[in-house]
C-alpha angles and dihedrals in degrees: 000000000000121000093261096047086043088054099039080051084051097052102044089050087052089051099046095053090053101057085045097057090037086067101042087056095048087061100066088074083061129092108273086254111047082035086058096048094036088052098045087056095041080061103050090040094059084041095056095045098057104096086039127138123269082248095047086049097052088048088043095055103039089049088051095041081055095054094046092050091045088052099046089054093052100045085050099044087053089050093119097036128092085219138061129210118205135189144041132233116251116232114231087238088068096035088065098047089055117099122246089249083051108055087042088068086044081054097045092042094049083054098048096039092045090040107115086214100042120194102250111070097198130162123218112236114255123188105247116266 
């Protein structure tokens, strides 16, 4: 690799690490549940993209620059409140550029996020009393 594809390498992995600890990090303002769930797809999101095309690259990262820009608004907007409101609507526009394998995990991820047992039984950590 020469020095300025090394350092343009260099640079995307840097960026791309960011964004996904920035994340991370956004969902600890979410409920231990949805924090769980949002954190394991973030995770096999960012897996799965990691042979793709320069293209689908562009597309992934400014999708998730958008989400993370869309979570920290709202956990800051909600600084004051004792609840937080998550989410966004999807425009139809974006809803018909998305793949079929895409809007299956839309699907799955609707079902798990909206189920009243969900499948993680976590416990939010409380300081011994």
């Amino acid at each position: 690799m020469t020095g300025k594809r090394a350092m343009a390498s260099s640079g995307h992995i840097s960026r791309v690490r960011s964004l996904y600890k920035r994340i991370l990090m956004l969902h600890r303002f979410m409920p231990i549940d949805l924090r769980a769930l949002g954190d394991q797809y973030v995770k096999d999101e960012f897996r799965r993209h990691k042979s793709a095309s320069p293209e689908e690259v562009k597309h992934f990262m400014k999708e998730w620059e958008d989400y993370k820009d869309t979570l920290q608004a709202q956990v800051l907007e909600a600084a004051g409140n004792k609840k937080l409101l998550f989410g966004s609507d999807l425009s139809e526009k974006k809803l018909q550029d998305f793949q079929d394998e895409q809007i299956g995990q839309l699907y799955e991820l609707m079902l798990e996020s909206t189920k009243p047992n969900r499948q993680f039984h976590l416990q939010e950590d409380h300081p011994p009393k």
